[in-house]
C-alpha positions as CSV (number, residue, x, y, z in Angstrom):
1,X,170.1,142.1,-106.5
2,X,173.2,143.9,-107.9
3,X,173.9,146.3,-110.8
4,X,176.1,145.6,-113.2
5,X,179.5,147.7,-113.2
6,X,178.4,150.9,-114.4
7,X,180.2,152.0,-117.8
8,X,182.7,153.9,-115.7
9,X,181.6,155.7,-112.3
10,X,178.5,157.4,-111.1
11,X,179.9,160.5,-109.5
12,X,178.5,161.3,-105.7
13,X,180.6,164.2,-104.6
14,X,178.4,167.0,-104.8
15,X,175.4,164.7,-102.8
16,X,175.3,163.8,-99.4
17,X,172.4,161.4,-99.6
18,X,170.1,159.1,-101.2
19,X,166.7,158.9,-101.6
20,X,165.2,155.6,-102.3
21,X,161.4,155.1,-103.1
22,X,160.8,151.9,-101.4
23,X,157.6,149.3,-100.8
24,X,158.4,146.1,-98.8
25,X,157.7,143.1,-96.5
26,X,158.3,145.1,-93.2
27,X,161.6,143.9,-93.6
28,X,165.0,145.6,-93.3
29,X,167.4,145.1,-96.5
30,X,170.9,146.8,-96.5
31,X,171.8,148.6,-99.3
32,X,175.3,148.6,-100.8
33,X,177.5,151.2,-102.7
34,X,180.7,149.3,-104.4
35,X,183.5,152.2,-105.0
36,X,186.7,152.0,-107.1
37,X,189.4,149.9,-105.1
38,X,191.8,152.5,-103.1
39,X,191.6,151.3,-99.4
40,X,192.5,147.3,-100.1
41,X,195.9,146.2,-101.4
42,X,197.1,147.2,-104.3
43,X,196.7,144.3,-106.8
44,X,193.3,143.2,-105.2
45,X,190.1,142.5,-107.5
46,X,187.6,143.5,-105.6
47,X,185.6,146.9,-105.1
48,X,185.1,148.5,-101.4
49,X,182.1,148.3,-100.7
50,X,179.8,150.4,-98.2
51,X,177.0,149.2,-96.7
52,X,173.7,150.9,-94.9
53,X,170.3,149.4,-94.1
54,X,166.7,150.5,-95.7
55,X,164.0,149.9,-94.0
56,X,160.7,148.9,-96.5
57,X,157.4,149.7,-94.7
58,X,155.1,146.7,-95.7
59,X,152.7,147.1,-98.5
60,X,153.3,150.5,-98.2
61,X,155.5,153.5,-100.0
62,X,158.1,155.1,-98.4
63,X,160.7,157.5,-99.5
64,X,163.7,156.5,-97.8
65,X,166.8,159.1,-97.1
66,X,170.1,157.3,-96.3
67,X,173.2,160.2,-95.6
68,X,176.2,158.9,-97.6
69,X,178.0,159.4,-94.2
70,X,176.0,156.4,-93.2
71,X,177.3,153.9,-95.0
72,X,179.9,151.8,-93.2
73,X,182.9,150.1,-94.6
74,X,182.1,146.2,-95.0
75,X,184.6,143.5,-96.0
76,X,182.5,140.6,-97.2
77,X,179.7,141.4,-94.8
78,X,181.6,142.4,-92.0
79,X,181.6,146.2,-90.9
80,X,185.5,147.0,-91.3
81,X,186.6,148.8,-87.8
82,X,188.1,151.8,-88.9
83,X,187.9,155.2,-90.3
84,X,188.1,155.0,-94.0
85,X,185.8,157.8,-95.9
86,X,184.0,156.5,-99.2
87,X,185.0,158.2,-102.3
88,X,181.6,159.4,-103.9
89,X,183.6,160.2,-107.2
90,X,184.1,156.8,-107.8
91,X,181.0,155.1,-107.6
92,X,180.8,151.5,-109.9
93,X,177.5,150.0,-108.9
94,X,174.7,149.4,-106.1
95,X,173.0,146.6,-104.5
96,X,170.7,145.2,-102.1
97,X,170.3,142.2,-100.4
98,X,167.7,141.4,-97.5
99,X,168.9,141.2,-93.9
100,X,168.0,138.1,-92.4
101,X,168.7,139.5,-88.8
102,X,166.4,141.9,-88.5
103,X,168.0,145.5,-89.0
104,X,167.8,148.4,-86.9
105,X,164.3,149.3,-86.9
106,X,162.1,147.8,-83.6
107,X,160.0,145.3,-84.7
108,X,161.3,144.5,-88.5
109,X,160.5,141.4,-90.3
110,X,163.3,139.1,-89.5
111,X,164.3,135.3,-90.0
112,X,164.3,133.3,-93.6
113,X,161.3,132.7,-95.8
114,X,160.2,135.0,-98.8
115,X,160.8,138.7,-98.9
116,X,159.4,141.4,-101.5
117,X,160.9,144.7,-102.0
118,X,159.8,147.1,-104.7
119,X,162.0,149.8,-106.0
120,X,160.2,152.8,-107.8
121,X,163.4,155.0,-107.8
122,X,167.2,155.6,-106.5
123,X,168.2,159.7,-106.6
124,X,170.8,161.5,-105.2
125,X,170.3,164.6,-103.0
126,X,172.2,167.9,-101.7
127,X,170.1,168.1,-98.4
128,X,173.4,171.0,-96.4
């Protein structure tokens, strides 16, 4: 599931995490940041995007904290191998998507068939 481009940006900068409030399938699902287009080539349509994986506890509540440090640079899936920093400033919309391989939690949920995550609430945090 996506957001729809948020009516300008959502800035990030004074945070350095997020908290998500997360009930699942015992699956892991990676959650996406899209930023304002500066690391691409000029001219190019898409956003950056930045992605991290969640890991939804099954049946269960669970506040999850993700450090905005720990979101990786992805090009169409792929982490991109170098060292770009997001820009929190510039924040244009969020999504997640379920992670058919598994994740990095021992013993996720992994492989196709249906999947359930439930989303009470996304906040943004100053944990330094």
């Amino acid at each position: 599931m996506r957001s729809k481009k948020f009516d300008g940006y959502i800035d990030l900068e004074p945070y350095d995490t997020l908290a998500l409030r997360v009930r699942g399938d015992g699956r892991c699902y990676i959650s996406t940041i899209y930023t304002e287009n500066w690391i691409n080539s000029p001219g190019q349509e898409e956003d950056n995007s930045w992605q991290a994986f969640v890991f939804a506890p099954k049946d269960q509540w669970h506040i999850a904290k993700i450090p905005l440090e720990r979101y990786l640079p992805t090009w169409r899936g792929n982490v991109i191998d170098a060292k770009l920093e997001m820009n929190p400033a510039r924040i244009l919309g969020m999504s997640f998507s379920v992670n058919a391989e598994g994740g990095v939690v021992p013993g996720a949920k992994s492989g196709p068939g249906g999947f359930r995550l439930d989303i009470d609430w996304i906040k943004a945090l100053r944990t330094y």
